[in-house]
Z-matrix of the N, CA and C atoms (Angstrom, degrees):
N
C 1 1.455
C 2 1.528 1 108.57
N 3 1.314 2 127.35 1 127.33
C 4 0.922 3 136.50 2 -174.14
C 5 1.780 4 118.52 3 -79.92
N 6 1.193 5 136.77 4 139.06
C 7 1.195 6 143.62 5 -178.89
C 8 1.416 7 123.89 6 -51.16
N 9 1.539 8 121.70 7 87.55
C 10 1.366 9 127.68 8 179.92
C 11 1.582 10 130.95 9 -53.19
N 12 1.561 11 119.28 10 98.99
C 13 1.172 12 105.20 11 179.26
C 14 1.649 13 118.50 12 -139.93
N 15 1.430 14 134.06 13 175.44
C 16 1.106 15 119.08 14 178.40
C 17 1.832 16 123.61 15 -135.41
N 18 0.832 17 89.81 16 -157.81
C 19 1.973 18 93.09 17 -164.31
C 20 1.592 19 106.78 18 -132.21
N 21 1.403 20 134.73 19 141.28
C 22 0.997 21 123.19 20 -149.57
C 23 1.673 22 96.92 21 -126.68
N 24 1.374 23 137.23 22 -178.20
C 25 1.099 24 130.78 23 167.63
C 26 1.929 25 98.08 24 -171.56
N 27 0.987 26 105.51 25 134.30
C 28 1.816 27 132.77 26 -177.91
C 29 1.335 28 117.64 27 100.34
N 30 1.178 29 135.07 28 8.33
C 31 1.140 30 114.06 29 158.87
C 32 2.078 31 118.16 30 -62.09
N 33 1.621 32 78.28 31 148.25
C 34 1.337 33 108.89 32 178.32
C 35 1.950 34 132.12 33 -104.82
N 36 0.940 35 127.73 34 173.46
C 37 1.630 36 123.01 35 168.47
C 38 1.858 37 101.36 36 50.30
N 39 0.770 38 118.67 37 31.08
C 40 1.830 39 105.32 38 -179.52
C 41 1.213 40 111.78 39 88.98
N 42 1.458 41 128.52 40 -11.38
C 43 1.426 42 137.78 41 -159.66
C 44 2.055 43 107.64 42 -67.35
N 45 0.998 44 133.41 43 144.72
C 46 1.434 45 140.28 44 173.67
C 47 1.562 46 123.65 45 -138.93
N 48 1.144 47 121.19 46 179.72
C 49 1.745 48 110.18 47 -176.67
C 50 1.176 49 101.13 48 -62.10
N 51 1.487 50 134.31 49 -30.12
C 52 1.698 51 110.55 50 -171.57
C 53 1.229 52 121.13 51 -82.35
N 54 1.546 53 101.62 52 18.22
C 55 1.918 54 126.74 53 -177.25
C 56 1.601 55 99.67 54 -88.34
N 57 1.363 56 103.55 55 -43.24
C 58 2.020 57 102.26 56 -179.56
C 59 1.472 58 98.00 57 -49.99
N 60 1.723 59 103.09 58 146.52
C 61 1.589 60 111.76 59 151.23
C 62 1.631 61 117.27 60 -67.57
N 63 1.084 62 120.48 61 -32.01
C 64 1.393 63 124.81 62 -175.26
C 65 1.554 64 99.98 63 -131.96
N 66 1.353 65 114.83 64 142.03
C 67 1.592 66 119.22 65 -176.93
C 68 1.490 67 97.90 66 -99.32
N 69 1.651 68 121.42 67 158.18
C 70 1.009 69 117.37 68 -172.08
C 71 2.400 70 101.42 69 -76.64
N 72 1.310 71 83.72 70 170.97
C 73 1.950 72 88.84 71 167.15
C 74 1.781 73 89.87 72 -123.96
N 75 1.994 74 81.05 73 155.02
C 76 1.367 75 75.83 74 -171.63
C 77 1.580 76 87.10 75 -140.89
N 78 1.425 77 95.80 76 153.88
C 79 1.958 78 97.44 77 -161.25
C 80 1.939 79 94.64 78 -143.01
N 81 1.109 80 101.58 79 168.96
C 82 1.853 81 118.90 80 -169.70
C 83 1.464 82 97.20 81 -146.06
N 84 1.574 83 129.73 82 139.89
C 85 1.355 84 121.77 83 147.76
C 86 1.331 85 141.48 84 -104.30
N 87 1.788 86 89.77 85 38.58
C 88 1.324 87 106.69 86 148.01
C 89 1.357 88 122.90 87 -113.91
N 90 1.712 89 106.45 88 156.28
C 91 1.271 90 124.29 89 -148.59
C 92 1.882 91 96.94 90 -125.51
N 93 0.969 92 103.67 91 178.40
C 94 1.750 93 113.04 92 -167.11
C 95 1.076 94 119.30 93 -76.08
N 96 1.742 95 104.97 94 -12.08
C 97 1.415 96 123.12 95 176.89
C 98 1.514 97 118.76 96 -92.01
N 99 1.418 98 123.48 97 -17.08
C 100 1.175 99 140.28 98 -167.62
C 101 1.322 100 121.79 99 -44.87
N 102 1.418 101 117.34 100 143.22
C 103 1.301 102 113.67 101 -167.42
C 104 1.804 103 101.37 102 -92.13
N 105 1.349 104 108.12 103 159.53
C 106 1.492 105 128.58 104 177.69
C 107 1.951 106 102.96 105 -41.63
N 108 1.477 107 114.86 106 111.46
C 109 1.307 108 113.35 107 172.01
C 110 1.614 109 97.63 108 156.52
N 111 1.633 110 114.29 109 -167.16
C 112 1.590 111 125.51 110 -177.39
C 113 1.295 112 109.33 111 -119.41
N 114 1.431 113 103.86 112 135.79
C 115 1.277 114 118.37 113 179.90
C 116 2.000 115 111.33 114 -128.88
N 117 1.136 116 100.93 115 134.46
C 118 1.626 117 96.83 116 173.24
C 119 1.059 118 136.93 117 -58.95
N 120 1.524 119 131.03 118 152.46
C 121 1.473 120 133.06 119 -176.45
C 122 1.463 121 112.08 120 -146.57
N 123 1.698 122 96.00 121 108.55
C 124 1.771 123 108.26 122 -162.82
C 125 1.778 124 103.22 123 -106.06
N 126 1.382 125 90.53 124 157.47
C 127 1.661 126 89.65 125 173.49
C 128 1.666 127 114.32 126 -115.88
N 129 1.167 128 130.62 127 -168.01
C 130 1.158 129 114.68 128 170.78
C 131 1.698 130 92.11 129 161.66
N 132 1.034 131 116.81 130 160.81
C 133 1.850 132 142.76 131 149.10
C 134 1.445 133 98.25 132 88.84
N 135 1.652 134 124.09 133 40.57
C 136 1.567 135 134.42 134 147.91
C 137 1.290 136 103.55 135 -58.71
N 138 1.659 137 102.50 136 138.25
C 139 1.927 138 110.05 137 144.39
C 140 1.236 139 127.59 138 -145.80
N 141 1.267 140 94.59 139 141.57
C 142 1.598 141 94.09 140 -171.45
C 143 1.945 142 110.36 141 -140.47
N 144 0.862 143 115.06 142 91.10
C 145 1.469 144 98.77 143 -165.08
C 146 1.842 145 124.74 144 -46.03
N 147 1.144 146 101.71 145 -11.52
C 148 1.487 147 96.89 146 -174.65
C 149 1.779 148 102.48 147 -99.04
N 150 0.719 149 129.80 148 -20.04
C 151 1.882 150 146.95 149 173.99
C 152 1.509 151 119.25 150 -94.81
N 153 1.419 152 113.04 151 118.87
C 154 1.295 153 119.32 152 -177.44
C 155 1.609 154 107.59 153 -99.64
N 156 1.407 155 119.13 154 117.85
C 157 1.475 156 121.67 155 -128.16
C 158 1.724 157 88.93 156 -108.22
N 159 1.472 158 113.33 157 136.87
C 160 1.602 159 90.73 158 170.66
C 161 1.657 160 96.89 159 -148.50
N 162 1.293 161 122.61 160 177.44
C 163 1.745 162 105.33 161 -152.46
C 164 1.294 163 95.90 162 -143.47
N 165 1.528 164 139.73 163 127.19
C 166 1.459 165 150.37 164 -152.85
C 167 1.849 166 82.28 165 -122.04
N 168 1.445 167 112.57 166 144.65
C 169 1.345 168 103.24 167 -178.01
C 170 1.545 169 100.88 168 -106.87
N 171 1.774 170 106.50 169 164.36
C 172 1.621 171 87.59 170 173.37
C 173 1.724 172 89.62 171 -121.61
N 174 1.429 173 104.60 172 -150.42
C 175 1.877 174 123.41 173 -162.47
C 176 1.687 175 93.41 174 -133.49
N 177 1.452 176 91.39 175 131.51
C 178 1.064 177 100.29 176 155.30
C 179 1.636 178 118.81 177 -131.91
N 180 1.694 179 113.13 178 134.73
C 181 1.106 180 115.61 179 -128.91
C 182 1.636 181 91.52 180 -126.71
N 183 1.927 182 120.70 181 121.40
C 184 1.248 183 116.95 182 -169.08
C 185 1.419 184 98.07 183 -113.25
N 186 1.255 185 118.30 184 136.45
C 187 1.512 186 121.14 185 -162.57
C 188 1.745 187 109.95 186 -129.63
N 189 1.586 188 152.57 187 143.92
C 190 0.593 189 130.31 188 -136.31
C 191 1.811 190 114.02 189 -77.06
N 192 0.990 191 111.65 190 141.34
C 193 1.659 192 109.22 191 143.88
C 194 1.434 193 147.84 192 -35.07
N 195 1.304 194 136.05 193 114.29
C 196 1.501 195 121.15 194 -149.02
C 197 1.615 196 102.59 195 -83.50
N 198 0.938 197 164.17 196 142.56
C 199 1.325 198 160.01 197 96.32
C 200 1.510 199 126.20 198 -67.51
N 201 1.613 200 98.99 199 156.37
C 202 1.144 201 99.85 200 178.30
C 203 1.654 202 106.41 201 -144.96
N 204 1.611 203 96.04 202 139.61
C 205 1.847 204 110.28 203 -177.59
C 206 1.657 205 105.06 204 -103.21
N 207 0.993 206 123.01 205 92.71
C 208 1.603 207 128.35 206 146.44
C 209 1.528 208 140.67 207 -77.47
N 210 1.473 209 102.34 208 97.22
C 211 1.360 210 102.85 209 173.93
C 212 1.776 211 118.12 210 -27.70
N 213 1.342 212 86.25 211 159.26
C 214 2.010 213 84.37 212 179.91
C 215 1.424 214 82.69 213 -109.53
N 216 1.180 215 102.19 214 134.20
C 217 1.747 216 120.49 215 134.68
C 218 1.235 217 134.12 216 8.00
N 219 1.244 218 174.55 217 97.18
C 220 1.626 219 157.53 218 170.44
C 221 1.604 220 109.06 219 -134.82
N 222 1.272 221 91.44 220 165.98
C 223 1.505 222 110.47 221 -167.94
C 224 1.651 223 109.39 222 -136.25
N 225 0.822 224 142.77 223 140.65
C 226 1.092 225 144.01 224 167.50
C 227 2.149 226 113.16 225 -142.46
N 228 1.598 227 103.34 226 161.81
C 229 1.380 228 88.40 227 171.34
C 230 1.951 229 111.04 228 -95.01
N 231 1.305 230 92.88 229 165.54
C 232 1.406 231 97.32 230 161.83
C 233 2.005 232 136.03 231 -38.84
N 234 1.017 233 97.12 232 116.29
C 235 1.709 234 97.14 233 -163.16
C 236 1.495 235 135.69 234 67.78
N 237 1.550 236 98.45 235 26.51
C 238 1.003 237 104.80 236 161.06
C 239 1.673 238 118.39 237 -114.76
N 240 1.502 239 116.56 238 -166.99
C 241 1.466 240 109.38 239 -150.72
C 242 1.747 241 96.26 240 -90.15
N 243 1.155 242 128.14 241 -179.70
C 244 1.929 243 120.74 242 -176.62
C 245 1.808 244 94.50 243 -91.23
N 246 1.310 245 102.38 244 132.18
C 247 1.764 246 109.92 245 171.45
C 248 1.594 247 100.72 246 -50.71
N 249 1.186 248 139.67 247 153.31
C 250 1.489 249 135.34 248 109.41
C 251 1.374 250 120.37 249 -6.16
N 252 1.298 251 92.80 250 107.39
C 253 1.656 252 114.34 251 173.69
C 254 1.398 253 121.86 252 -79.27
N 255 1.183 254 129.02 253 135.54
C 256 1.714 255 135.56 254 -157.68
C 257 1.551 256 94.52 255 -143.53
N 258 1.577 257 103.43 256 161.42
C 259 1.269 258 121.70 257 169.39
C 260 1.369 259 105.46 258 -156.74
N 261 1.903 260 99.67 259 162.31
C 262 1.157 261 121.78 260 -152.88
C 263 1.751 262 107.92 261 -110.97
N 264 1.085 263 138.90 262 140.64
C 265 1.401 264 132.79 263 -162.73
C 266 1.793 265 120.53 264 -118.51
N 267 1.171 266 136.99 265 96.81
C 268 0.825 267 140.89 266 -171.95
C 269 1.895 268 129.88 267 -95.16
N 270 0.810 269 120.65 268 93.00
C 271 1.692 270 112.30 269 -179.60
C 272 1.474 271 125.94 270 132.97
N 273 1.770 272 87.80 271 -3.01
C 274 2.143 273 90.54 272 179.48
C 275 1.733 274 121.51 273 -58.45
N 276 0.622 275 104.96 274 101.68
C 277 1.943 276 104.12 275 172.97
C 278 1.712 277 102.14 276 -79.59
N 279 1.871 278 82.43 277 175.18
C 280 1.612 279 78.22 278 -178.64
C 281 1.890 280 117.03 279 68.90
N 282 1.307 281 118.69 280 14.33
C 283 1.244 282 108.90 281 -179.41
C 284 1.815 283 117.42 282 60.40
N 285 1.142 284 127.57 283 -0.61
C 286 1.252 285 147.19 284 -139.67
C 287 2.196 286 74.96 285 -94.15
N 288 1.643 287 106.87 286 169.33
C 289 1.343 288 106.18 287 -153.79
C 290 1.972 289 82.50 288 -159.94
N 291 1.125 290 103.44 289 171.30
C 292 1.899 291 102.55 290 -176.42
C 293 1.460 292 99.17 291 -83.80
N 294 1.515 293 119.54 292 15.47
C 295 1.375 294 103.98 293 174.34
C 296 1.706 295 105.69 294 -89.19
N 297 1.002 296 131.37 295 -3.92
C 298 1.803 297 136.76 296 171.64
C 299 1.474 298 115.68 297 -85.05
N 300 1.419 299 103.31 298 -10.14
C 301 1.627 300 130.73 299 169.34
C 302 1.634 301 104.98 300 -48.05
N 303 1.463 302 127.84 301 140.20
C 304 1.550 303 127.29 302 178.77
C 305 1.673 304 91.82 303 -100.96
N 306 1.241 305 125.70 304 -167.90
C 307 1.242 306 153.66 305 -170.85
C 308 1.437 307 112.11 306 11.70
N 309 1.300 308 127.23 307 -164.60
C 310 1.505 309 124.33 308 -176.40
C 311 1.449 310 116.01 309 -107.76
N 312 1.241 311 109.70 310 120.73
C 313 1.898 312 120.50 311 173.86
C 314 1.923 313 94.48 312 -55.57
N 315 1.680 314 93.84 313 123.68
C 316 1.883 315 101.20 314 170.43
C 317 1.451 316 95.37 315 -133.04
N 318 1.132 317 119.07 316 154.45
C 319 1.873 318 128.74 317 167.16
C 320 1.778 319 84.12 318 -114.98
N 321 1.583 320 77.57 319 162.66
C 322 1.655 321 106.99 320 175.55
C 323 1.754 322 80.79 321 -155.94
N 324 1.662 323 99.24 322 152.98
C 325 1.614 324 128.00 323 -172.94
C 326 0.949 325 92.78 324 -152.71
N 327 1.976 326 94.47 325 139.39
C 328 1.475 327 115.10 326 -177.15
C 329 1.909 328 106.30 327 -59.16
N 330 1.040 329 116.07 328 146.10
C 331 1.443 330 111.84 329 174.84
C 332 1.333 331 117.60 330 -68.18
N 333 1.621 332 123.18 331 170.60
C 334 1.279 333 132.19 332 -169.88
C 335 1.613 334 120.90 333 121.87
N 336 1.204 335 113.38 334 152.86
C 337 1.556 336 98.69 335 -164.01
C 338 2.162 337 89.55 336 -132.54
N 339 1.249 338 92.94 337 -13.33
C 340 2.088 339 92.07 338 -167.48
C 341 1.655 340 90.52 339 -84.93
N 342 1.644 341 82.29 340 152.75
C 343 1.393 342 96.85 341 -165.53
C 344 2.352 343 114.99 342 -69.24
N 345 1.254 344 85.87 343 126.30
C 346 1.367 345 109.73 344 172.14
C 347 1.650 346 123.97 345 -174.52
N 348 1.545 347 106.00 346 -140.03
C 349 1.251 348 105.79 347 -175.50
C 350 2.269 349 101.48 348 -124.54
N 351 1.358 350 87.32 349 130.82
C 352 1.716 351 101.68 350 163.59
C 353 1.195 352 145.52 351 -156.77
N 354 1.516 353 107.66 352 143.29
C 355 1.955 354 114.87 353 -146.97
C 356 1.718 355 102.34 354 -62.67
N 357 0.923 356 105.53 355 132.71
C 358 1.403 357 133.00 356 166.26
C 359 1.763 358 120.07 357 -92.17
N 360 1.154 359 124.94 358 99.96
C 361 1.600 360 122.64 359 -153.24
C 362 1.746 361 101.46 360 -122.71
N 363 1.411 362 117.27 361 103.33
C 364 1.372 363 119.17 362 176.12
C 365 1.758 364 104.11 363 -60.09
N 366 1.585 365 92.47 364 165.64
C 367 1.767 366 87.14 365 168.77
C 368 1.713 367 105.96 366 -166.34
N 369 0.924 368 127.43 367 -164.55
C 370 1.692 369 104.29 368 155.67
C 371 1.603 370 129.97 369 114.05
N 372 1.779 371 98.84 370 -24.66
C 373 1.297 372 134.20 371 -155.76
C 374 1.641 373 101.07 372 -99.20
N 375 1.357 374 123.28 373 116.89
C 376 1.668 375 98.83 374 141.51
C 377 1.931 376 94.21 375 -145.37
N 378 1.796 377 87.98 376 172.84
C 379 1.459 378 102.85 377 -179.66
C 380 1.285 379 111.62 378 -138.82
N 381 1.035 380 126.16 379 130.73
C 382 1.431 381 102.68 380 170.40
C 383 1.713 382 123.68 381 -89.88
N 384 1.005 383 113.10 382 9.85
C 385 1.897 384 136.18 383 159.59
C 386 1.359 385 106.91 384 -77.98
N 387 1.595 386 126.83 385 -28.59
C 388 1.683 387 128.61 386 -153.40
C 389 1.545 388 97.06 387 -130.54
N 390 1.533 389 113.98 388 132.96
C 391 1.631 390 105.96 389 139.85
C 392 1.300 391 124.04 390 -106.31
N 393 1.500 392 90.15 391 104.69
C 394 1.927 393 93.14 392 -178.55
C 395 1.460 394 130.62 393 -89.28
N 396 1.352 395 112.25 394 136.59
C 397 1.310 396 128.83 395 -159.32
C 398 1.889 397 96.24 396 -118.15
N 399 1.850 398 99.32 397 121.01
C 400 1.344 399 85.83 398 -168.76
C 401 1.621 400 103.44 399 -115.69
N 402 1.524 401 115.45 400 148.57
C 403 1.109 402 100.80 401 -168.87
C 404 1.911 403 101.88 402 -130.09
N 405 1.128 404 95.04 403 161.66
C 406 1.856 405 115.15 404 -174.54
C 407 1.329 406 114.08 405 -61.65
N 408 1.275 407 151.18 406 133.42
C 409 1.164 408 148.71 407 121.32
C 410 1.500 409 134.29 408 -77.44
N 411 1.129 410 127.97 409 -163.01
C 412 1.788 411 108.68 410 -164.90
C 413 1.866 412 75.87 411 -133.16
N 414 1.852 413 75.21 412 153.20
C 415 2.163 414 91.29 413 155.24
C 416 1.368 415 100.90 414 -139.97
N 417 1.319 416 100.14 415 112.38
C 418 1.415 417 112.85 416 169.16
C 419 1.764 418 116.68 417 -63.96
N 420 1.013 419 110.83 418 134.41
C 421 1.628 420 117.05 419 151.82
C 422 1.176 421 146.44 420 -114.42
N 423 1.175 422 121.00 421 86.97
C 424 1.908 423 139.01 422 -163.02
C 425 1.516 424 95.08 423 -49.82
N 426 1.596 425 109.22 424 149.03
C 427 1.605 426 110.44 425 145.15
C 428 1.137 427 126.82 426 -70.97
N 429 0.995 428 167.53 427 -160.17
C 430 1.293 429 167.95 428 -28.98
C 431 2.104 430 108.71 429 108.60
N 432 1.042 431 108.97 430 130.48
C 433 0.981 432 83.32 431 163.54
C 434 1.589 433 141.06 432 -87.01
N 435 1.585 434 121.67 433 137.87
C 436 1.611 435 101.56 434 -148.21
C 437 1.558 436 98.25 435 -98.10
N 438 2.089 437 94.51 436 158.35
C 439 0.936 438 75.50 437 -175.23
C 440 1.540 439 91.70 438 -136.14
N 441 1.602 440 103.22 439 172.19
C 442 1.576 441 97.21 440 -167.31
C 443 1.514 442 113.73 441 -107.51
N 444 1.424 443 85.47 442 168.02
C 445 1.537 444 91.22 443 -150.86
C 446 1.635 445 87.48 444 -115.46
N 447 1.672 446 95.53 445 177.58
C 448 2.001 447 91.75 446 -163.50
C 449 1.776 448 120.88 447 -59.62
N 450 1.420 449 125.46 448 151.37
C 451 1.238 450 124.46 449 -139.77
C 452 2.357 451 67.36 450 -96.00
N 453 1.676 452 85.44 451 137.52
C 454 1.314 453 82.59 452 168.29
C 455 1.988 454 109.60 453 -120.68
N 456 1.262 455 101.64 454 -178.06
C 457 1.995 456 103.45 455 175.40
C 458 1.520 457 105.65 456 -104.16
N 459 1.271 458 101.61 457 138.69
C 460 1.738 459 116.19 458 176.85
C 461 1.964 460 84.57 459 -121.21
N 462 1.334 461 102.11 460 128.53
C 463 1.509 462 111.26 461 -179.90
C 464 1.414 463 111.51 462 43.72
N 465 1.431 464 113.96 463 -150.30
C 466 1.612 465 112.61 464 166.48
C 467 1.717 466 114.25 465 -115.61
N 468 1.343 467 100.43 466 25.43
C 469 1.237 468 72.64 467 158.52
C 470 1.653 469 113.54 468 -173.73
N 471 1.433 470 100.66 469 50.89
C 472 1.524 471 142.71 470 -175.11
C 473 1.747 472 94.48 471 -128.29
N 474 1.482 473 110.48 472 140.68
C 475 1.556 474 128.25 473 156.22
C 476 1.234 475 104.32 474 -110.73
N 477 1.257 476 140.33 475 154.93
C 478 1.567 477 151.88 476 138.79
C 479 1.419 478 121.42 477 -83.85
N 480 1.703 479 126.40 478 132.36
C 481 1.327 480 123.48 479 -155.91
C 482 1.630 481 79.17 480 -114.98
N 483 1.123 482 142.93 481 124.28
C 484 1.840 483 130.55 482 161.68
C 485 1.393 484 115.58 483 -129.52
N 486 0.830 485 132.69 484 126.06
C 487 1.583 486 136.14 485 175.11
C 488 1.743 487 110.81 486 -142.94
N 489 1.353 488 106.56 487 -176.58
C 490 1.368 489 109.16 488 -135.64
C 491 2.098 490 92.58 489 -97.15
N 492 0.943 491 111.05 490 160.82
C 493 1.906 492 99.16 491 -152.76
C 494 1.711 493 105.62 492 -140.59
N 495 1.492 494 101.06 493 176.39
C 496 1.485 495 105.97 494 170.92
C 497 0.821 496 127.14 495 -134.38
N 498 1.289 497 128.54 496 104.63
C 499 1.857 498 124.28 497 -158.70
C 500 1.300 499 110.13 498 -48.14
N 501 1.698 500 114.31 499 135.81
C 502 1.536 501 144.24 500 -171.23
C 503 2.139 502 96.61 501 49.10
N 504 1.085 503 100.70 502 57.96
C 505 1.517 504 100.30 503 165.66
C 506 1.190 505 100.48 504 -133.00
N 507 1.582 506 108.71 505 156.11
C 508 2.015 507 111.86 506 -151.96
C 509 1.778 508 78.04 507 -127.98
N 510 1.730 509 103.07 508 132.22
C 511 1.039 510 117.54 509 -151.79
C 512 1.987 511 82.83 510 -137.27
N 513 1.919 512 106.74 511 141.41
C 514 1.146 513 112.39 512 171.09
C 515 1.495 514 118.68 513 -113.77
N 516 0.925 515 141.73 514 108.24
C 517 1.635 516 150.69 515 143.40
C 518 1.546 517 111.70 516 -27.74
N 519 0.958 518 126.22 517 123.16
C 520 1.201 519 142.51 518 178.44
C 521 1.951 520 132.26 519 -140.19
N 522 1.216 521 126.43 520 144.80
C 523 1.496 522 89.85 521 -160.50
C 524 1.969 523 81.53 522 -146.71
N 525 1.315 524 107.19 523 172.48
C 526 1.436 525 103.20 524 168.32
C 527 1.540 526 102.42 525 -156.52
N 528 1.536 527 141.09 526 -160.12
C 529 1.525 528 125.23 527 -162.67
C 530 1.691 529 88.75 528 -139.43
N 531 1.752 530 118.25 529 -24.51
C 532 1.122 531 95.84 530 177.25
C 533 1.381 532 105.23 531 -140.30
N 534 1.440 533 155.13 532 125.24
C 535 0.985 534 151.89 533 -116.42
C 536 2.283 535 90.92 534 -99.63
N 537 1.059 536 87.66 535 -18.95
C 538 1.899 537 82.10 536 174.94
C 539 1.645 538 114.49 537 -77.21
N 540 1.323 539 106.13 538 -25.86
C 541 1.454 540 118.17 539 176.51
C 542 1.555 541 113.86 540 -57.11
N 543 1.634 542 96.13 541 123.62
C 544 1.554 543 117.14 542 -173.48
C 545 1.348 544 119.39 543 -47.60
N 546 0.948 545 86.25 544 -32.28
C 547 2.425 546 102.76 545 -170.59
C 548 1.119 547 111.09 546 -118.53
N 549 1.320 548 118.89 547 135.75
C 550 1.617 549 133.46 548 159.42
C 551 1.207 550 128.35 549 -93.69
N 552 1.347 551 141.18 550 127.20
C 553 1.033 552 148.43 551 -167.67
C 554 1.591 553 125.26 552 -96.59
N 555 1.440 554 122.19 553 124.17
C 556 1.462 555 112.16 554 -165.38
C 557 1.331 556 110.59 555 -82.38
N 558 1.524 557 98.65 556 154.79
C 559 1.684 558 93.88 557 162.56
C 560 1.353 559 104.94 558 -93.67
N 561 1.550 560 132.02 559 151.67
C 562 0.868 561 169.73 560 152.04
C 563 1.786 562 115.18 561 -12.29
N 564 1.239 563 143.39 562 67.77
C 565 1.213 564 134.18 563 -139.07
C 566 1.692 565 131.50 564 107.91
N 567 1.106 566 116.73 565 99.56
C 568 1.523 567 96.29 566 -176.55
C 569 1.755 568 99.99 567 -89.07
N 570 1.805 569 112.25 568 -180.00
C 571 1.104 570 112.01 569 -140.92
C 572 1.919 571 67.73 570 -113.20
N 573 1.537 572 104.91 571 160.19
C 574 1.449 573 117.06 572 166.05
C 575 1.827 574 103.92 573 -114.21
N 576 0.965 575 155.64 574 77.28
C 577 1.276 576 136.81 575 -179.94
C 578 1.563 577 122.38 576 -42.67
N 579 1.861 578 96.76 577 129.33
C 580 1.842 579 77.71 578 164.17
C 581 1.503 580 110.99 579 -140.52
N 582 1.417 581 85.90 580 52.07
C 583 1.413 582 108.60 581 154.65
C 584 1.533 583 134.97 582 177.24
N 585 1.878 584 132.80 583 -134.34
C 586 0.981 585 96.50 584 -179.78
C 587 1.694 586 112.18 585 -87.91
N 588 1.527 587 122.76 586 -8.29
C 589 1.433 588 120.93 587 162.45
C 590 1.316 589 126.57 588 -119.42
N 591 1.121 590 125.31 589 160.70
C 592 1.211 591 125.87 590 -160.61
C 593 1.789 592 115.40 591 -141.04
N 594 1.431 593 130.61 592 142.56
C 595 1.229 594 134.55 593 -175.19
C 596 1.104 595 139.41 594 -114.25
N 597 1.498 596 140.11 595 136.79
C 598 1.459 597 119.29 596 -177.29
C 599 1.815 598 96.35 597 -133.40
N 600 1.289 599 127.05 598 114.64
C 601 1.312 600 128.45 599 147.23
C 602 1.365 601 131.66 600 -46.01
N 603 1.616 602 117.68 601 119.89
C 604 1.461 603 120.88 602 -179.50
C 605 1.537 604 109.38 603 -127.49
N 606 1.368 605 122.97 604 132.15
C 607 1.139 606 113.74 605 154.58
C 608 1.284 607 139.06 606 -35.65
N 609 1.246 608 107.38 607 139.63
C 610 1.979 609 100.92 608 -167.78
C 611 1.545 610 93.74 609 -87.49
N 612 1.319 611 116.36 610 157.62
C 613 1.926 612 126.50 611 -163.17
C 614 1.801 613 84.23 612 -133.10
N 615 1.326 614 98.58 613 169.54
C 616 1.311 615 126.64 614 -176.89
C 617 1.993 616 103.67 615 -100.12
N 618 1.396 617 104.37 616 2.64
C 619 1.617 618 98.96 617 175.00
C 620 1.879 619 81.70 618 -162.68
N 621 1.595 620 78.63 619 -174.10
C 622 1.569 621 102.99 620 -157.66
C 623 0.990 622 126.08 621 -73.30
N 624 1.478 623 133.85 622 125.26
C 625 1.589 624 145.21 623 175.57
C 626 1.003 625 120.44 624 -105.49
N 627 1.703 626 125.58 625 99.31
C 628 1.299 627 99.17 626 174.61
C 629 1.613 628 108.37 627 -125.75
N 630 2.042 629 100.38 628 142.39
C 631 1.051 630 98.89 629 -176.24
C 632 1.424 631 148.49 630 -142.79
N 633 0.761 632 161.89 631 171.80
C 634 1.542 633 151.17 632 -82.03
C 635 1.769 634 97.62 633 -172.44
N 636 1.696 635 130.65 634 141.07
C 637 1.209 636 135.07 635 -176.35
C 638 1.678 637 104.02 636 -126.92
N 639 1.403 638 124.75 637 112.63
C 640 1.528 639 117.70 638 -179.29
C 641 1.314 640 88.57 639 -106.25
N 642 1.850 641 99.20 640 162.22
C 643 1.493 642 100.59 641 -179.77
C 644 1.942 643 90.20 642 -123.09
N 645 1.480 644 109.70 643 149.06
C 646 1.318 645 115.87 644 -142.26
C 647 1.614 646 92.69 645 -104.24
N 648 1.261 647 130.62 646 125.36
C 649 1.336 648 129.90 647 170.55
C 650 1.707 649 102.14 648 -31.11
């Protein structure tokens, strides 16, 4: 609630409000709880014996509250179904909660099912106490983890690495000689998928390669 005060007009001889014997009080019947709209603000119980005192009322005017609805975040993997979408609530006064909220909170997400990132946009909401401002969150979509499928021969002296994929997901080949060995070694090229499998050609070796498919942020 903002600080009630007022403005005076007729004084005479140099005289000012700290000239009254009694200063006026000044009161509103609105309260901290008040709903969005105008309410009056009267004065009254000045004295001054030489001034015949009379009191013009003013408005005091409650306008909405800002809030804000932000989708949450989610993640899900590839080919699976979309989590339940939630949002987060920012700005209720008054102890007040999204249950004083009018109409029904809905999300809509950009379409697409291959693995990345997409906006999640609440909507649904109004108040006439609140101006709500709604904002986007992301839903991630992981690949899968891939897995490989049997190592085949290109000529004699080419291997084929193929396993199972996610269209436009960037996939790493990696290989090592003995499976206790600390470090893996890349092949040369990462893979782009453009579809559901994907391939990387390796030279065939005279000893053992074994190897490994990362999927690339």
């Amino acid at each position: 609630m903002p600080a009630l005060t007022v403005s005076y007009s007729g004084f005479v001889n140099g005289d000012s409000a700290t000239s009254l014997t009694t200063p006026p009080t000044v009161a509103t019947t609105a309260l901290a709880s008040s709903a969005v709209g105008t309410y009056p603000i009267t004065a009254n119980g000045a004295v001054d014996s030489n001034y015949a005192i009379s009191y013009l009322p003013g408005t005091l005017t409650v306008t909405r509250a800002a809030l804000s609805v932000t989708a949450d975040s989610k993640s899900k993997a590839f080919d699976a179904a979309d989590p339940a979408f939630t949002a987060t609530y920012a700005g209720f006064v008054n102890g007040e909660t999204q249950a004083v909220l009018d109409g029904t909170l809905s999300f809509t997400r950009a379409p697409g099912e291959n693995a990345g990132t997409y906006l999640i946009t609440p909507s649904g909401l109004t108040s006439a106490n609140y101006a709500i401002n709604f904002n986007t969150g992301t839903l991630t979509i992981t690949a899968s983890a891939p897995l490989i499928l049997a190592l085949t021969s290109a000529a004699t002296t080419n291997v084929v690495i193929t396993w199972n994929a996610v269209s436009n997901t960037t996939y790493r080949v990696q290989y090592k000689g003995v499976l206790s060995a600390t470090n893996w070694t890349d092949l040369i090229g990462d893979v782009l998928a453009g579809g559901s499998t994907a391939s990387k050609t390796d030279l065939k070796t005279t000893t053992n390669r074994f190897y490994r498919v990362q999927v690339l942020p």
